[in-house]
N, C-alpha and C positions, 0 to 999 in steps of 0.2 A: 378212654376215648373221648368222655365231656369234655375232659379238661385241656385234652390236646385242642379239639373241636373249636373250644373256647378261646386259648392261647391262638391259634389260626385268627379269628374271627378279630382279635386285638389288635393284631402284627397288621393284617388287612385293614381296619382303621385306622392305625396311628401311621401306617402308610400313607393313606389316601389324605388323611388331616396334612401330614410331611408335605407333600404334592404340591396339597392346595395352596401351603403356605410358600414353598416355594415361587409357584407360579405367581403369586398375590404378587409376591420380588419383584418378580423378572417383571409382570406390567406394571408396577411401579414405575421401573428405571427406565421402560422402554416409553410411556407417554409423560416422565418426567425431560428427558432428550429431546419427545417430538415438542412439550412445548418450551423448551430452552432453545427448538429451534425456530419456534413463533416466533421468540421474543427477539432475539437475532434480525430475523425480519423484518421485523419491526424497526428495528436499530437501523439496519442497510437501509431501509426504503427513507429513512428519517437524517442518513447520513447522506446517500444519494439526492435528494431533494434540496440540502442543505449547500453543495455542493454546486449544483444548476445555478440556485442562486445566487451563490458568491460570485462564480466565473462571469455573469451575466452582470452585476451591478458594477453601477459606473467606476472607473480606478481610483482608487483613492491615493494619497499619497505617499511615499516612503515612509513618513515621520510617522502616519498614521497607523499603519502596520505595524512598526515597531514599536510603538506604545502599545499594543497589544499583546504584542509576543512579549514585551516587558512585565503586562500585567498576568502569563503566563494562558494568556486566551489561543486559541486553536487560527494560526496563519494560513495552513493550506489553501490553495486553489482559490486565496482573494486576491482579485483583481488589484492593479496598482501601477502607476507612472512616476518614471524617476528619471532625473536627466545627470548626465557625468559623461566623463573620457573614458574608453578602455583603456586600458593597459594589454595591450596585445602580444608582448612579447612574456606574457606570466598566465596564459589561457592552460587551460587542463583538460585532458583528455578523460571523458566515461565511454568503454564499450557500450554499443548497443547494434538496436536494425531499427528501420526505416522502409515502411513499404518494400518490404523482402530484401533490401539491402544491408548489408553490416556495414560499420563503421563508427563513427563515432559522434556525441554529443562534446560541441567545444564549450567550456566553462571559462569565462573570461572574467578578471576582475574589471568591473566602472569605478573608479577612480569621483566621490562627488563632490560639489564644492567645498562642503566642510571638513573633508577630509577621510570622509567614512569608503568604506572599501565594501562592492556589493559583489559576491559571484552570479553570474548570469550565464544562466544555460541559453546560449544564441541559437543550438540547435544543431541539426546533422550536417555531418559531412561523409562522404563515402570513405572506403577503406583506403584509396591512395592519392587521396588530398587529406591527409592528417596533416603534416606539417605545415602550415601556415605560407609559406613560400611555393606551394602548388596553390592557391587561393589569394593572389596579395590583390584583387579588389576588393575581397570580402575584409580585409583587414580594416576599418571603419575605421576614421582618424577623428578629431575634435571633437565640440559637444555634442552627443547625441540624446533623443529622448528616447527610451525602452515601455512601452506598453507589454504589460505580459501577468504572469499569477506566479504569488509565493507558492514557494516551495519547504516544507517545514525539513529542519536538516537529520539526519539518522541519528539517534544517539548510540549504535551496535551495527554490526554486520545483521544484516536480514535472517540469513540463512548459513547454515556452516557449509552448504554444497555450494555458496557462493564464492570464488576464488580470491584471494588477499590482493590486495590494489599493489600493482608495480609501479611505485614512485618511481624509481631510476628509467624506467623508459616511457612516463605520463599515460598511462593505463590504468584508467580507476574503474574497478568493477562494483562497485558501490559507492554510493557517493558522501564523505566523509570530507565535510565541509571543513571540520578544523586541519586536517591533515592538507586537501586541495589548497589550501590558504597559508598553512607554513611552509609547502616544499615551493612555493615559490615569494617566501621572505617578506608576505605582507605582515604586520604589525595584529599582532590579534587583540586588541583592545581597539582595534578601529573594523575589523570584520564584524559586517550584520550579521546576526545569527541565524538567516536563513538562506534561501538563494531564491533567483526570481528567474523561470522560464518566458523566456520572450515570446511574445506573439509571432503570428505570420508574414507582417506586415513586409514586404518585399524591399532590396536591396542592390543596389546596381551591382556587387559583389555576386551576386546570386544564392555563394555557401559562405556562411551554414545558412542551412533551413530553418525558417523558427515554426514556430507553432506544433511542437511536438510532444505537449505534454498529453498522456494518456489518460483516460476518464474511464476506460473501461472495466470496473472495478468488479472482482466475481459478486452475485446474488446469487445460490443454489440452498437458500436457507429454507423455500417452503419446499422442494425436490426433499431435502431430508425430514426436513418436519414428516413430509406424504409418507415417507420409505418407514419411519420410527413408530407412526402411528397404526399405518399397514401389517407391521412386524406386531406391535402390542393386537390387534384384530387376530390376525393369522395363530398366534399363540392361544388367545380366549378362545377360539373358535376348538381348536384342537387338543386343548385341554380339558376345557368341558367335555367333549365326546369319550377322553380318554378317563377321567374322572369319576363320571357320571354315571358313564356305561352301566346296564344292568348284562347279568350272565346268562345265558337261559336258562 
């Protein structure tokens, strides 16, 4: 009867030692998460901020840009002014919406003095002015000047739930800058490697729409941090009780 008594009283400690150490784990991983989701935080509020600033400083130039994106620095969402011709008859079509409309963003090449070829998202047009000949004021002829922000270009599809670009009927559901640029025969050693979203700046054409580039970028990093750090509480809280407990 001792030894069983005994044998009981071990199985009952090296249980509870088991336990303890397990849970030590679990709040480990659970406030190692919430602050991976700090630091995230930290990141967005520091990438957002960065962000304000570039769209807001003055344009700089094309050449300036692209000496950047040469020196492999981050192009996004900087401001910039470049003057050239479209080429309107080699525009490309991206699905999207527009203030609860579907349709489309036109991607047109500018044509600039030296020869360089730029895509420029001009902006929305509705579902049934796609083809350029429902819109021929918007069609902009001679030189123009484009105020508007780089766009850095995909190097992959986003997402595999995102559907594969229809070249044969100019339907790019992602935007695959070297692909929009050869199926309409520009020379790829003269394509900038990025694209540049045009401002708002109004046009007797009226579409496309410009100023459509989106800023709204998710933040829900301190939501998780809260939810991780909650979870490691919830857990200390009812483990100790569960642990600790004495029997009567």
């Amino acid at each position: 009867m001792t030894e069983t008594a005994n044998g009981k009283t071990r199985g009952g400690l090296l249980g509870r030692v088991a336990g303890i150490v397990l849970v030590l784990i679990a709040l480990g991983i659970l406030l190692s998460l919430g602050t991976w989701q700090v630091q995230r935080l930290h990141w967005k509020e520091g990438l957002l901020a960065e962000i304000e600033e570039r769209r807001h400083a003055p344009p700089a130039d094309l050449a300036a840009i692209e000496a950047l994106a040469s020196a492999g620095e981050d192009v996004d969402y900087r401001a910039v002014r470049v003057t050239g011709t479209y080429l309107n008859n080699k525009e490309r079509h991206f699905f999207a919406t527009y203030e609860g409309r579907t349709g489309y963003y036109v991607y047109t090449p500018l044509q600039l003095a030296d020869g360089e070829l730029l895509l420029v998202n001009r902006g929305f047009v509705s579902f049934e002015r796609k083809e350029p000949e429902m819109r021929k004021q918007g069609q902009l002829t001679g030189e123009q000047t484009v105020t508007g922000l780089a766009r850095a270009k995909l190097l992959e599809k986003p997402s595999w739930a995102v559907p594969d670009n229809d070249v044969a009927k100019n339907i790019f559901y992602w935007k695959d800058l070297d692909v929009m640029a050869s199926s309409v025969g520009l020379d790829p050693a003269k394509v900038v490697p990025f694209f540049v979203d045009a401002d708002a700046t109004p046009h007797d054409g009226g579409m496309p729409i410009g100023g459509v580039t989106q800023f709204d970028l998710p933040n829900s990093h301190l939501q998780y941090a809260a939810t991780w750090y909650g979870l490691a509480a919830a857990l200390a809280v009812i483990s100790g009780m569960f642990i600790f407990r004495r029997k009567p």
